[in-house]
C-alpha positions in Angstrom: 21.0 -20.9 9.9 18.0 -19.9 7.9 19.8 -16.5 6.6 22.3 -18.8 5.6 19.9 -20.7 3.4 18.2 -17.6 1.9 21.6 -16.6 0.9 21.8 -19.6 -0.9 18.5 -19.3 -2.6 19.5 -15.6 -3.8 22.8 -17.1 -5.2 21.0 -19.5 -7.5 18.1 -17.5 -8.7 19.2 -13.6 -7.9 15.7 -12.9 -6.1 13.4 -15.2 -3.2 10.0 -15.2 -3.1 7.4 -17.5 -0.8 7.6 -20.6 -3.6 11.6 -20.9 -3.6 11.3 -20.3 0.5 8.6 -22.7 0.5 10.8 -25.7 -1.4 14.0 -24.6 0.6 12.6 -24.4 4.2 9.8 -27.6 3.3 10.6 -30.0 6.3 11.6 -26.6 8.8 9.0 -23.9 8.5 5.4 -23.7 7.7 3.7 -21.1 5.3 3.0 -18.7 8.0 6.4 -18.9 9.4 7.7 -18.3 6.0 5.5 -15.0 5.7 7.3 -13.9 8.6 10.6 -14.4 8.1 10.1 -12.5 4.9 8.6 -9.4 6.9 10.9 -9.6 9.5 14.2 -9.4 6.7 12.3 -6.7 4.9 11.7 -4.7 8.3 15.5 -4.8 9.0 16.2 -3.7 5.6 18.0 -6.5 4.0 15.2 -7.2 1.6 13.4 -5.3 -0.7 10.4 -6.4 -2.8 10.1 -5.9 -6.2 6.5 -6.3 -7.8 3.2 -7.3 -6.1 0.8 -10.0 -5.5 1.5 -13.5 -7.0 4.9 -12.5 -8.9 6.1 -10.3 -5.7 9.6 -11.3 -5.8 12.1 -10.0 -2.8 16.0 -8.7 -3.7 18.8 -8.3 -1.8 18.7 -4.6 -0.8 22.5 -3.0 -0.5 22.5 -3.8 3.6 21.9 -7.5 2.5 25.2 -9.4 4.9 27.4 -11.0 3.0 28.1 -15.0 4.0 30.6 -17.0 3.2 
């Protein structure tokens, strides 16, 4: 699943943002897509950004589910 993949991408680097997404999700979601997916885990609180317009960088916030 794609919360399975941002998981992944958090393991890696510690924080997402719209590049990493962009690399990870290249062949499955476009740039708008991407963008939303972003809002949408931020709105349900497992995100949090950090930072703001070209280096915005997202974190896991503490409700962030844990995947095996």
């Amino acid at each position: 699943t794609h919360l399975k993949l941002v998981s992944d991408c958090f393991y890696k680097n510690g924080y997402i943002n719209r590049s990493l997404l962009k690399k990870v999700f290249q062949d499955m979601l476009s740039e708008k897509q991407i963008r939303g997916l972003i809002s949408k885990m931020e709105n349900a609180g497992i995100i949090q950004k950090d930072g703001a317009g070209k280096y915005t960088r997202c974190v896991k916030a503490p409700d962030f589910p844990s995947i095996v």
